[in-house]
Backbone as CSV, one residue per row, in Angstrom:
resi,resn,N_x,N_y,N_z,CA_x,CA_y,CA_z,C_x,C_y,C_z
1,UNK,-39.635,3.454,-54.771,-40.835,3.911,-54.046,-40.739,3.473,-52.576
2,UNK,-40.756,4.510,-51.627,-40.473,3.898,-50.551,-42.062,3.294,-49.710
3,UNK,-41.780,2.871,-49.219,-42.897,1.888,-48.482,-43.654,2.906,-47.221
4,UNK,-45.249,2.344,-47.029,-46.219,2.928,-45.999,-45.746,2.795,-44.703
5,UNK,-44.817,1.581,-44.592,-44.640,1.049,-43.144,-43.689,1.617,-42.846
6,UNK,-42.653,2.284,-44.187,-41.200,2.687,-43.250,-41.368,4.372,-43.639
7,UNK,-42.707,4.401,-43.732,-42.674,6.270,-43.656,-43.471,6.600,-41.840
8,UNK,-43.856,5.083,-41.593,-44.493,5.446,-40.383,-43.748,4.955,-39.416
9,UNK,-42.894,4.536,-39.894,-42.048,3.880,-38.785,-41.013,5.220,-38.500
10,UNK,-40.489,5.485,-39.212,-39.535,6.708,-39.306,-39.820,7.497,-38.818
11,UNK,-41.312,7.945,-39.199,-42.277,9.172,-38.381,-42.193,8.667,-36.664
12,UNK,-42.493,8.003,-36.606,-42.885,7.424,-35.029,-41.239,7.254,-34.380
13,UNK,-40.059,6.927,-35.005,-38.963,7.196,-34.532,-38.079,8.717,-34.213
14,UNK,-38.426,9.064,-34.911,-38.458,10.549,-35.084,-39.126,11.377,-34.137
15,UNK,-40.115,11.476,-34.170,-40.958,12.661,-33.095,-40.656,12.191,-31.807
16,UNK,-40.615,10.810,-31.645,-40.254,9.982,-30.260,-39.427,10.664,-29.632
17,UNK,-37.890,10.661,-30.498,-37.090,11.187,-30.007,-36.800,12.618,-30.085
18,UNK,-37.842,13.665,-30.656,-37.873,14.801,-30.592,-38.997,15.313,-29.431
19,UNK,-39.735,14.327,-29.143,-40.657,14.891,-28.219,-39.976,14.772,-26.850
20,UNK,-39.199,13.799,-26.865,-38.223,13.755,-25.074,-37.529,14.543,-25.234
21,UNK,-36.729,15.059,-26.082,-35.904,16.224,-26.360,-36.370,17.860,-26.059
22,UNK,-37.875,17.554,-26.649,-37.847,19.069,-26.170,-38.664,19.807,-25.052
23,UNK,-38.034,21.097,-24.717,-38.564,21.519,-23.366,-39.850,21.641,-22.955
24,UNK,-40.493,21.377,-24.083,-41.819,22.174,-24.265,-42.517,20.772,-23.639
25,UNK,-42.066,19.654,-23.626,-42.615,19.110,-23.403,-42.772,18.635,-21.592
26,UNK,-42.121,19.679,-21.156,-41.831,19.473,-19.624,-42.701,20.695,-19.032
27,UNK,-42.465,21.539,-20.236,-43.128,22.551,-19.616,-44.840,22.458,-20.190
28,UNK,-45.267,21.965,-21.363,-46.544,21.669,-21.028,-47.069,20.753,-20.297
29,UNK,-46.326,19.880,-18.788,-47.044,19.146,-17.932,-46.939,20.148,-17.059
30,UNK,-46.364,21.085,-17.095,-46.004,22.169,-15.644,-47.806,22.586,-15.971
31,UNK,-47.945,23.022,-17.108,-48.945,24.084,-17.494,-50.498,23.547,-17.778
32,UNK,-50.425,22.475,-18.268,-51.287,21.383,-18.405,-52.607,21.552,-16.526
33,UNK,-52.089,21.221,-15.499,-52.846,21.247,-14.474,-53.209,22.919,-14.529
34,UNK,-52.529,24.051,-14.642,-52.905,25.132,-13.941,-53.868,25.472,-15.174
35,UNK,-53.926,25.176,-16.481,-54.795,25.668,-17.470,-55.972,25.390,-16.627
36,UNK,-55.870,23.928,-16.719,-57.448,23.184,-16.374,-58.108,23.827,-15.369
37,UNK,-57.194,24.135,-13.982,-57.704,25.057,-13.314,-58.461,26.052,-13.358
38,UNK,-57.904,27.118,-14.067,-58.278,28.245,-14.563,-59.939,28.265,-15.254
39,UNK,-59.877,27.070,-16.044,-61.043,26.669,-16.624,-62.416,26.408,-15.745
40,UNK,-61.843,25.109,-15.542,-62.542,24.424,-14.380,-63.599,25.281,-13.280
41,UNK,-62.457,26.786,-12.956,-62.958,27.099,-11.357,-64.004,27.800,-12.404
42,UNK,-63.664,28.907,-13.419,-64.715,29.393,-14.235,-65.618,29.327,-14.385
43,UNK,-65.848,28.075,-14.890,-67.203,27.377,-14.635,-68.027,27.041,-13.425
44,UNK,-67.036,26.730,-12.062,-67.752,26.374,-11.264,-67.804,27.434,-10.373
45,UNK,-67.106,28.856,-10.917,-67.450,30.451,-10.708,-69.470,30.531,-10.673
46,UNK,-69.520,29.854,-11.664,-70.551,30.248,-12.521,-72.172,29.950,-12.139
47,UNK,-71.494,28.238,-11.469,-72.383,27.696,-11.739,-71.898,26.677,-10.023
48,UNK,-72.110,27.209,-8.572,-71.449,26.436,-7.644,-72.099,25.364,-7.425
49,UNK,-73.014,25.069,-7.839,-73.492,23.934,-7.211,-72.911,22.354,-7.943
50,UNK,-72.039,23.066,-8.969,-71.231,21.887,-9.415,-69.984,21.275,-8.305
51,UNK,-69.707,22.153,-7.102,-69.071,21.694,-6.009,-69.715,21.102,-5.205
52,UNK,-71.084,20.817,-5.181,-71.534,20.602,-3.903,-71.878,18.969,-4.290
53,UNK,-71.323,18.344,-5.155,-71.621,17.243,-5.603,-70.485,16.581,-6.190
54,UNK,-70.139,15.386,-5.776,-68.779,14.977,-6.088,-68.721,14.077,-7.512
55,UNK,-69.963,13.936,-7.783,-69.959,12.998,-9.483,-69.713,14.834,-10.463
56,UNK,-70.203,15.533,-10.149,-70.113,16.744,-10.860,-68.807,17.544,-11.026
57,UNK,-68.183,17.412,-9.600,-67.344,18.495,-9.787,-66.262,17.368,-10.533
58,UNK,-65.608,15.968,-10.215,-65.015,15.054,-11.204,-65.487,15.197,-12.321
59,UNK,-66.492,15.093,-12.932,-66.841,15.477,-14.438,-66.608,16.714,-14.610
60,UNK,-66.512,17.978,-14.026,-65.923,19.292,-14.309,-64.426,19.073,-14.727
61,UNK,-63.937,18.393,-13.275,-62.543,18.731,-13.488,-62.205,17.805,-14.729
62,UNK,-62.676,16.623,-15.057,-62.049,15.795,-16.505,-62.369,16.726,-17.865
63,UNK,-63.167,17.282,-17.515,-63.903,18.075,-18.935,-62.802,19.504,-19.327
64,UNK,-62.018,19.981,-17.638,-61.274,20.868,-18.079,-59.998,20.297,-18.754
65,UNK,-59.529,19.281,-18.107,-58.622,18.376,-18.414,-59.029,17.971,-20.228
66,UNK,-59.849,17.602,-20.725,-60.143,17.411,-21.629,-59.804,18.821,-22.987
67,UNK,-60.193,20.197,-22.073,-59.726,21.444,-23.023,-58.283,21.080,-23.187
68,UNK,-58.069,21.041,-21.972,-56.296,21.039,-22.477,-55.331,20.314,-23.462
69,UNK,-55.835,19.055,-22.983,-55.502,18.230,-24.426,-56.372,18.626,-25.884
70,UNK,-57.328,18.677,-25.531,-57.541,18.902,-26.998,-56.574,20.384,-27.715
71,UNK,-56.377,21.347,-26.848,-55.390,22.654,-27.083,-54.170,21.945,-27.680
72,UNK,-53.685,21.095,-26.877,-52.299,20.161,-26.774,-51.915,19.242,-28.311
73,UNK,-53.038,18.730,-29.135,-53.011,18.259,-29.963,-53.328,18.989,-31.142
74,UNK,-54.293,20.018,-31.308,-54.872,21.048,-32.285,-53.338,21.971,-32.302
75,UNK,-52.436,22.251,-31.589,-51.392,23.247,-31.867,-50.179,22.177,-32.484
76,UNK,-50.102,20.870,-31.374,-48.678,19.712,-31.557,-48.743,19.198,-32.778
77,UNK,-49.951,18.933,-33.264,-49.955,18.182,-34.475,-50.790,18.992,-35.642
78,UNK,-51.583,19.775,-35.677,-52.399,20.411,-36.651,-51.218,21.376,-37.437
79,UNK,-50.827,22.108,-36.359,-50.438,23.135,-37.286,-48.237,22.700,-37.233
80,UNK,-48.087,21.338,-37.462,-47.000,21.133,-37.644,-46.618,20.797,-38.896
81,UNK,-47.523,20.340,-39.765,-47.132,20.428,-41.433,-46.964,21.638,-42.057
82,UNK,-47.837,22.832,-41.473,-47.288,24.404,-41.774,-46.129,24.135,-41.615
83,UNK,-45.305,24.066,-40.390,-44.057,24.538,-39.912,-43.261,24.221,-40.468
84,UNK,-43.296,22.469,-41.074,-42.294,21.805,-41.999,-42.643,22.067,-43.535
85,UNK,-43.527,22.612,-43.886,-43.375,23.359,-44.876,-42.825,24.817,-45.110
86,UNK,-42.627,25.279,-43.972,-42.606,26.889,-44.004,-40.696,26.478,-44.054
87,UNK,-40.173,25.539,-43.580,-38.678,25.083,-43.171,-38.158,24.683,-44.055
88,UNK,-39.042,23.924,-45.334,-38.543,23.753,-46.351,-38.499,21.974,-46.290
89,UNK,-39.059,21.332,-45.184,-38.833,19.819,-45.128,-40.101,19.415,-45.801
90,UNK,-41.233,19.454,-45.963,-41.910,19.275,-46.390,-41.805,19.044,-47.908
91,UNK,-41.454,19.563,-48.221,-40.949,19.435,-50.100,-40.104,18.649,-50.512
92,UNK,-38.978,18.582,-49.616,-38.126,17.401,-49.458,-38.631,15.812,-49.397
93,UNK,-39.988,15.743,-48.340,-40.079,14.512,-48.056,-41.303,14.389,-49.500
94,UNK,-42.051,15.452,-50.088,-42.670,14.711,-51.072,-42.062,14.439,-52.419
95,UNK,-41.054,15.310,-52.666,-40.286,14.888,-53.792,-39.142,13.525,-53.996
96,UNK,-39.050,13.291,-52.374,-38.645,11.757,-52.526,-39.735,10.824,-52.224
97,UNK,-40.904,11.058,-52.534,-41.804,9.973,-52.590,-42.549,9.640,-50.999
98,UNK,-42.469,10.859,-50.206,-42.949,10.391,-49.121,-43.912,10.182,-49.171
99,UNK,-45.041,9.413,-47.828,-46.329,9.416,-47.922,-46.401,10.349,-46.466
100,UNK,-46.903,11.718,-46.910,-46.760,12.488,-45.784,-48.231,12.294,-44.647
101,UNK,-49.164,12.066,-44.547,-50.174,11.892,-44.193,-49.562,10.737,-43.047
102,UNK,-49.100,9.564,-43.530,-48.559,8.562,-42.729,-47.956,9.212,-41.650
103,UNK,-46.718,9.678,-41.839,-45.611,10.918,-41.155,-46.234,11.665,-40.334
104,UNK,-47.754,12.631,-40.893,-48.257,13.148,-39.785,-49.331,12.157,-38.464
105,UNK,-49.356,11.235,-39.249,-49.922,10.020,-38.124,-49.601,9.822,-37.164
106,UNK,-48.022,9.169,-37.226,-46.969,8.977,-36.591,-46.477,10.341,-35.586
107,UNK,-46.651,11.562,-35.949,-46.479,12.732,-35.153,-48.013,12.390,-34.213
108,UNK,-49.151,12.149,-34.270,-50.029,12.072,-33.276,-50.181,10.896,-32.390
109,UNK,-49.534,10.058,-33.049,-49.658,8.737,-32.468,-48.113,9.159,-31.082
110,UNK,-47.299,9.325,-31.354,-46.329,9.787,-30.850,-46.539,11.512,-29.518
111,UNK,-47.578,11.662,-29.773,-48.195,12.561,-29.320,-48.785,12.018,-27.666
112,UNK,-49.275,10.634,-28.297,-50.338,10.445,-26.753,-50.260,10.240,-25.340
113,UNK,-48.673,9.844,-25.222,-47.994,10.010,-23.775,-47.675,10.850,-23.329
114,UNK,-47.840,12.103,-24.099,-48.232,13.632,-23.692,-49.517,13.986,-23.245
115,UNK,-50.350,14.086,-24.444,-51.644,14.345,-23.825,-51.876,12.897,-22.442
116,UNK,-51.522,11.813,-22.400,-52.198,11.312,-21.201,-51.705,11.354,-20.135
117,UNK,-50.682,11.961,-20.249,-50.008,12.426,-18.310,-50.855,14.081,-18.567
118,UNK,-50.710,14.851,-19.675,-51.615,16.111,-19.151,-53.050,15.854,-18.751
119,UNK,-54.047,14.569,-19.196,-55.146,14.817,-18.979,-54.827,14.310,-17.493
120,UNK,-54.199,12.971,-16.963,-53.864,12.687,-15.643,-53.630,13.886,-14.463
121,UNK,-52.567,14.959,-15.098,-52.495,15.740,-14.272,-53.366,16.880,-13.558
122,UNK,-53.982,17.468,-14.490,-55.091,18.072,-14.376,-56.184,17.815,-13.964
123,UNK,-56.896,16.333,-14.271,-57.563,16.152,-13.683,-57.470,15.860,-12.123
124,UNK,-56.299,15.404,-11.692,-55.836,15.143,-9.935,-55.624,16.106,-9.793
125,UNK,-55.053,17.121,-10.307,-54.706,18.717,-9.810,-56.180,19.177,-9.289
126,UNK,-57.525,19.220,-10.304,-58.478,19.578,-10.192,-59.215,19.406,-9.137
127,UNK,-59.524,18.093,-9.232,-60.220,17.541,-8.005,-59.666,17.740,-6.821
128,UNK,-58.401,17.802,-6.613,-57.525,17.694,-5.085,-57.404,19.286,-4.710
129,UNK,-57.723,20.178,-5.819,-57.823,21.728,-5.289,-59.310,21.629,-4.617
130,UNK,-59.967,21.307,-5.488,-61.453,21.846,-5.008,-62.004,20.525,-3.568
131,UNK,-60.849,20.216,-3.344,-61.272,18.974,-1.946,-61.684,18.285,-2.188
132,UNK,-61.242,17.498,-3.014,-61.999,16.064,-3.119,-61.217,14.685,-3.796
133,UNK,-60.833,13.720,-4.618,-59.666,13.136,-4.809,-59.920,12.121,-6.160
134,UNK,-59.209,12.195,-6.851,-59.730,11.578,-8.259,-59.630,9.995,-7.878
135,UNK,-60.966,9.339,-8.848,-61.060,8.007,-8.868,-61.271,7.868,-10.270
136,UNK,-61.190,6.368,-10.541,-60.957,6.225,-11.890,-61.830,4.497,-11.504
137,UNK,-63.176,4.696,-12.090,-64.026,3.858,-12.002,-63.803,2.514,-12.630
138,UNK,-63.424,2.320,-14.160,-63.080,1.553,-14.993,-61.441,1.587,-15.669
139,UNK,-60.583,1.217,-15.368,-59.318,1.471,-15.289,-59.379,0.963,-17.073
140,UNK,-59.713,-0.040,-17.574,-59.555,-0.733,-18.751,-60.414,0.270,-19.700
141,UNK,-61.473,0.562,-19.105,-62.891,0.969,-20.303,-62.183,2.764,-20.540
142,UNK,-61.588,3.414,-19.404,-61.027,4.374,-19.433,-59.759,4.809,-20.345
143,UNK,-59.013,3.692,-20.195,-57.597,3.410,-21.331,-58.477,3.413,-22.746
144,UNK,-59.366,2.581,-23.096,-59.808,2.492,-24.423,-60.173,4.210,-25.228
145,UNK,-61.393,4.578,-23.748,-62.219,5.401,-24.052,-61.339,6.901,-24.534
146,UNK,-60.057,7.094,-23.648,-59.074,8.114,-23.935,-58.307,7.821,-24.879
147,UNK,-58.115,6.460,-25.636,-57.059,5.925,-26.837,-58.526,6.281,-27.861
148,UNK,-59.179,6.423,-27.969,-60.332,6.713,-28.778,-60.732,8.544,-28.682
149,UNK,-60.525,9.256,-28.123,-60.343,10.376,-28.100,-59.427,10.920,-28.125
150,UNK,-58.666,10.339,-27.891,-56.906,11.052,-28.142,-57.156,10.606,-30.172
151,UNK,-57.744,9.471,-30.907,-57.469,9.467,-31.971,-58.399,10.586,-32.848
152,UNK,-59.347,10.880,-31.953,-60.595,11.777,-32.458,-59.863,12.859,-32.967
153,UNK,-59.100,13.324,-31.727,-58.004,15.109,-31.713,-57.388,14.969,-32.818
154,UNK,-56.750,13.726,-32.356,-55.445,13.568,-33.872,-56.130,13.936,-35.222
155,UNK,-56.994,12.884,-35.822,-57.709,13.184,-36.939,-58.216,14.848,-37.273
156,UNK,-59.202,15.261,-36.036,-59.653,16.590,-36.499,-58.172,17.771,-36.913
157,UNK,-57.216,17.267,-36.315,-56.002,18.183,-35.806,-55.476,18.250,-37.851
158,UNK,-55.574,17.066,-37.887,-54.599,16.063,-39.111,-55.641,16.725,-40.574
159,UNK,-57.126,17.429,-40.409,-57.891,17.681,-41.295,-57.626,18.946,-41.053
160,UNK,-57.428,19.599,-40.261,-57.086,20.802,-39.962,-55.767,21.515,-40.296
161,UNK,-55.397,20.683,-40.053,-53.573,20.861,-40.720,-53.394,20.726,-42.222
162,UNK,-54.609,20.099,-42.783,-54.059,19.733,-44.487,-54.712,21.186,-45.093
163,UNK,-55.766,21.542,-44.115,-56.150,23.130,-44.906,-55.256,24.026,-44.293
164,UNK,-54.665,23.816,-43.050,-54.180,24.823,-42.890,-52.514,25.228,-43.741
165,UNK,-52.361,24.373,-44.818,-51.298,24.371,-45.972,-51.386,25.517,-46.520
166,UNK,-53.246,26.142,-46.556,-53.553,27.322,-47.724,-54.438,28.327,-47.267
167,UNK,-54.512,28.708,-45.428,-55.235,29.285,-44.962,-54.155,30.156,-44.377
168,UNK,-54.501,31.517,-44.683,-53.434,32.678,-44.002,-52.958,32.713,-42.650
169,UNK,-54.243,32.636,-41.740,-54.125,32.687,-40.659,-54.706,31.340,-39.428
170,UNK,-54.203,30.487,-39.637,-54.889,29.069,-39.202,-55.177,28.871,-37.313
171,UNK,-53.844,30.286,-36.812,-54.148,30.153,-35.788,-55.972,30.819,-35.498
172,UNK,-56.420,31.093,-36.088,-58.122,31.764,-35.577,-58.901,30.654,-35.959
173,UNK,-58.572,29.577,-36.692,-59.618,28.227,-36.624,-59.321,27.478,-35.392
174,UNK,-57.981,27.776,-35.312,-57.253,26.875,-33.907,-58.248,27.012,-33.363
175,UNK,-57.894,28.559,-32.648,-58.593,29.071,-31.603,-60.097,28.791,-30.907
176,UNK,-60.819,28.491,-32.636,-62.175,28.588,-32.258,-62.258,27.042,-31.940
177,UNK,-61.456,26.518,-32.745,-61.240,24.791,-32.516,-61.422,24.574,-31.370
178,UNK,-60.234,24.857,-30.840,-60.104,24.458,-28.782,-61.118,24.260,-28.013
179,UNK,-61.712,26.230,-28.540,-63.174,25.656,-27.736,-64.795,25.060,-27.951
180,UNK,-64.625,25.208,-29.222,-65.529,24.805,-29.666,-65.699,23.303,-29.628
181,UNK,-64.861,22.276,-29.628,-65.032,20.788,-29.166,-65.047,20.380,-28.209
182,UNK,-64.149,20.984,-27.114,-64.703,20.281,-26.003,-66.357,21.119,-25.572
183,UNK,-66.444,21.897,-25.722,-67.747,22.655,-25.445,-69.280,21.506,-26.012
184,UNK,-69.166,21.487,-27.482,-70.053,21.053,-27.836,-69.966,19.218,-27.561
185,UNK,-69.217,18.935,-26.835,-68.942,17.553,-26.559,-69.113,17.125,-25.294
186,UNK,-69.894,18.291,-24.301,-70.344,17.755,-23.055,-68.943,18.029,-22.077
187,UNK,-67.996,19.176,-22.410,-66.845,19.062,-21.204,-68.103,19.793,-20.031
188,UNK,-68.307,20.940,-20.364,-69.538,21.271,-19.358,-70.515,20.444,-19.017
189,UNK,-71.176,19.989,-17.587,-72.247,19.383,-17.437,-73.167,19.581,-18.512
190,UNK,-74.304,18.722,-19.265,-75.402,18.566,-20.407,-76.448,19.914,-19.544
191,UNK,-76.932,19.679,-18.292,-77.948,20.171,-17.392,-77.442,21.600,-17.447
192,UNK,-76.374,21.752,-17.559,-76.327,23.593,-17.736,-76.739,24.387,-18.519
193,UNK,-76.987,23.475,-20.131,-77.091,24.113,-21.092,-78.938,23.982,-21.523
194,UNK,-79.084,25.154,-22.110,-80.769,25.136,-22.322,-80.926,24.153,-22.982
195,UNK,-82.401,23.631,-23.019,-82.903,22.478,-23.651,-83.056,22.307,-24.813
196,UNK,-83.134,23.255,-25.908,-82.746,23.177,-27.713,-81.095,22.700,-27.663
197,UNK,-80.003,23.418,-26.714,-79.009,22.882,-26.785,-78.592,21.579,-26.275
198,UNK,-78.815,21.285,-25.165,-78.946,20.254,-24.491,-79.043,18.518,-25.314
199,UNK,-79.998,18.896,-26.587,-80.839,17.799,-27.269,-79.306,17.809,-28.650
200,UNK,-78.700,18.921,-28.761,-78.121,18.848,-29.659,-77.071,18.130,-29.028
201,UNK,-75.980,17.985,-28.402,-74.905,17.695,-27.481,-75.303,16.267,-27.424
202,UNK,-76.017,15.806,-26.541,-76.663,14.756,-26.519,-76.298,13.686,-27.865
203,UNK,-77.034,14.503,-28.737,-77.053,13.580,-30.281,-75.748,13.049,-31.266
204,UNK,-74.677,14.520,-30.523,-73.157,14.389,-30.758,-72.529,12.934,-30.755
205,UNK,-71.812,12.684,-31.935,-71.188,11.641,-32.016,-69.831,11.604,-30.940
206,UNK,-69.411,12.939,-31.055,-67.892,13.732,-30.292,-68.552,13.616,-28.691
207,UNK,-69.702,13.620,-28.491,-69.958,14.023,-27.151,-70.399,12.425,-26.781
208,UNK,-70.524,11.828,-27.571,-70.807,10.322,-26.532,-69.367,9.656,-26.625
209,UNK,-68.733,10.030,-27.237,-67.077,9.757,-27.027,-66.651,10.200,-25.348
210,UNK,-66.750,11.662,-25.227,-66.119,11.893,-24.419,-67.224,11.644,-22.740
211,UNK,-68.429,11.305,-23.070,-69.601,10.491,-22.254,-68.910,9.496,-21.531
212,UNK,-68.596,8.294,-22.855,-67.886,7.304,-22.278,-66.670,7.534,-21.517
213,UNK,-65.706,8.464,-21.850,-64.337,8.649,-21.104,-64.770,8.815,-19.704
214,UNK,-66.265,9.949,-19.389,-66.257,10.337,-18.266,-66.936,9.358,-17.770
215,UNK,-67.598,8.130,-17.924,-68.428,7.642,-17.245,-67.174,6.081,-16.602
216,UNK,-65.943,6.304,-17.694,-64.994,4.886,-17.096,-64.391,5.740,-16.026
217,UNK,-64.217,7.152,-16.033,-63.215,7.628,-14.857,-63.988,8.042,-14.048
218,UNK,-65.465,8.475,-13.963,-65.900,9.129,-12.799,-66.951,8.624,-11.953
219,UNK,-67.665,7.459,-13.145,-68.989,7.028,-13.057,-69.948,7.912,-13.164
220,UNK,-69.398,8.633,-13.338,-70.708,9.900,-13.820,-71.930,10.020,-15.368
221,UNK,-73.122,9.925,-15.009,-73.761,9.619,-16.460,-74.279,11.092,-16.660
222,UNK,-74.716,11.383,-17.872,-74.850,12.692,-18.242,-75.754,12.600,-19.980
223,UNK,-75.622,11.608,-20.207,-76.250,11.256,-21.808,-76.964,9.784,-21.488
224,UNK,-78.272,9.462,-21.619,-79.223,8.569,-21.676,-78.945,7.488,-22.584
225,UNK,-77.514,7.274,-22.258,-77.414,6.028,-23.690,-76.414,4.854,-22.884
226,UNK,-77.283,3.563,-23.362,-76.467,2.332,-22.812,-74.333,2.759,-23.619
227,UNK,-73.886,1.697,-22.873,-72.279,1.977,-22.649,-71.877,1.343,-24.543
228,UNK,-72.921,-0.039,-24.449,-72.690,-0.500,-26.011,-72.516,0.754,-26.653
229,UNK,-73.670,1.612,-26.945,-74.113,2.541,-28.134,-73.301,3.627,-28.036
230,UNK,-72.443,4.020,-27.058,-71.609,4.858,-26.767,-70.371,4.739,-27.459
231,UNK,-69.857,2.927,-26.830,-68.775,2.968,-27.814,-69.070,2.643,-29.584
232,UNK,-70.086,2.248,-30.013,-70.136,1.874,-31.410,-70.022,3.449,-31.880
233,UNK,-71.165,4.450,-31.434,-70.820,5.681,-31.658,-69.813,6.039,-32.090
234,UNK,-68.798,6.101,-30.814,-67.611,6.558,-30.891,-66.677,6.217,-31.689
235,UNK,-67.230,4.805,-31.787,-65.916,4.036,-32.798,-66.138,4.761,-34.017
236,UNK,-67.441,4.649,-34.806,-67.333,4.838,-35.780,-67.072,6.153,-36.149
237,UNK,-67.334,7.068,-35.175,-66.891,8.600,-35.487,-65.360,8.726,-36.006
238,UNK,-64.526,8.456,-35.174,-63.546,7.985,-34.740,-62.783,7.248,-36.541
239,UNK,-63.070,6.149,-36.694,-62.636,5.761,-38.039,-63.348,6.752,-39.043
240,UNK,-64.275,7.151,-39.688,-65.219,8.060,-40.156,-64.040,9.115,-40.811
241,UNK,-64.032,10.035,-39.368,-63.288,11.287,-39.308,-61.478,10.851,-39.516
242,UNK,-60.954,9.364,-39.288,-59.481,9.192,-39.526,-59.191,8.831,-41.171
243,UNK,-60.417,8.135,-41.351,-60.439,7.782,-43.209,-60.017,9.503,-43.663
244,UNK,-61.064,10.346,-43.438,-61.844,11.644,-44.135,-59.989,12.459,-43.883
245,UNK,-59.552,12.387,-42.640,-58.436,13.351,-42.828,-56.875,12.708,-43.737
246,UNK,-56.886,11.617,-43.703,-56.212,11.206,-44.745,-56.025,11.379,-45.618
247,UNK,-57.545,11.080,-46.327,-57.704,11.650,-47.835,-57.553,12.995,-48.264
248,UNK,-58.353,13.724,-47.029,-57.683,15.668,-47.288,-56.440,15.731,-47.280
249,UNK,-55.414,14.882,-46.278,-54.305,15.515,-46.137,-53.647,14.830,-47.465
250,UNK,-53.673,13.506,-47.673,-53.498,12.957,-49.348,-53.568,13.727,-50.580
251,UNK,-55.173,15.052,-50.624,-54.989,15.453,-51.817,-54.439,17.096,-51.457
252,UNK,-54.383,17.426,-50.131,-53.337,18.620,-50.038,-52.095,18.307,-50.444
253,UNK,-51.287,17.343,-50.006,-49.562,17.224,-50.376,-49.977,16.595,-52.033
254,UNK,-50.969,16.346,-52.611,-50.641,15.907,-54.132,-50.870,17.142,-54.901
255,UNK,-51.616,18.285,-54.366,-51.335,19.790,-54.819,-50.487,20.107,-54.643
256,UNK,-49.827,20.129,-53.737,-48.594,20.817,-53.702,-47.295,20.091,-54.618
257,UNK,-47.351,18.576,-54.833,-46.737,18.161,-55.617,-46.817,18.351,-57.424
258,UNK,-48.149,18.555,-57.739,-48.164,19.178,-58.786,-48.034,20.817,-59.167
259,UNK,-48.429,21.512,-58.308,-48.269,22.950,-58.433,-46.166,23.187,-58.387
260,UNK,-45.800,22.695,-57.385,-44.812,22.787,-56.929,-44.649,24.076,-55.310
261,UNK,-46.005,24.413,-54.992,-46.056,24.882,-54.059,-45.476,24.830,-52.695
């Protein structure tokens, strides 16, 4: 029976050296700033008076920065147990006793020096287009607050990936995925959205996560809640949602081990 520690160790050696290896990973920092862009100006197409204020348009530009990674992790890691099942590795590693859930851990954990030069880039791309220059208020509370949302992605990505074993078409949950979290998580200013919505966002466990990220990098407040209650929030979302995708992805690969699927 092989051991928890050396299925995650392996995992984390592995993607390491497949993620410097591949191109994609050079070319999603190329692409990473111009997405956010694209996003970003959209909104502030929409809505200009988010330029005329420099706590706003920094919380714009992190919030576009924020789509991107979350895109970055919902495609890198969600829908990569499809792929190694569709390849035929997947069957391999459970019939020798893998613990695949671990393995896909280790693919997100291995993930985050990606997403954190893309959210870096984008967000300085952002701000320095629209004239103005990124600051980063809490250098420490900011590291936490993005190692706590980078684990959020992973998990939802990692629950998403264990259904997407038996869902035809997984890229159209993606899809709605992408935008649907950073959206309902406050990447848009709270004040844009009507006041039935407004109260909902607010109450978001996902949205005082990404509260805190913006309030260590921009100083920008946007949700009426001391910094404590933000992170307990977050934390517990955070473990909550990493227990919950485990266990899905645990009793997806033990179907497939009994079916032989």
């Amino acid at each position: 029976m092989r051991s928890s520690r050396s299925d995650l160790w392996a995992g984390l050696w592995a993607f390491s050296r497949l993620l410097l290896r591949s191109p994609w990973f050079a070319v999603g920092l190329v692409t990473a700033p111009v997405w956010s862009i694209g996003i970003g100006l959209t909104f502030a197409i929409h809505s200009p008076s988010l330029l005329s204020d420099q706590g706003s348009l920094r919380a714009l530009s992190l919030g576009a920065g924020y789509f991107v990674v979350t895109s970055i992790v919902l495609w890198n890691v969600g829908h990569f147990l499809r792929q190694v099942r569709e390849e035929g590795v997947l069957h391999s590693v459970i019939v020798a006793g893998g613990r695949v859930e671990l393995l896909m851990l280790s693919r997100g954990i291995t993930a985050l020096p990606y997403t954190a030069l893309a959210m870096a880039l984008s967000y300085s791309a952002m701000v320095s287009l629209l004239g103005s220059s990124p600051v980063l208020v809490d250098p420490a509370g900011a590291v936490i607050a993005f190692l706590l949302l980078h684990a959020l992605l992973v998990s939802v990505s990692l629950l998403a990936g264990s259904a997407f074993l038996w869902i035809r078409r997984p890229w159209l949950v993606t899809n709605l995925l992408q935008f649907l979290l950073p959206l309902s998580s406050g990447m848009v200013p709270i004040e844009l959205f009507p006041e039935p919505i407004r109260s909902v966002v607010s109450a978001s466990p996902v949205a005082h996560l990404f509260e805190l990220l913006r309030r260590t990098v921009t100083g920008t407040e946007s949700i009426p809640l001391a910094d404590a209650q933000l992170f307990l929030s977050a934390s517990l979302s955070v473990v909550s949602l990493l227990a919950l995708s485990m266990v899905a992805m645990r009793l997806s690969t033990e179907r497939m081990r009994r079916t032989g699927a």
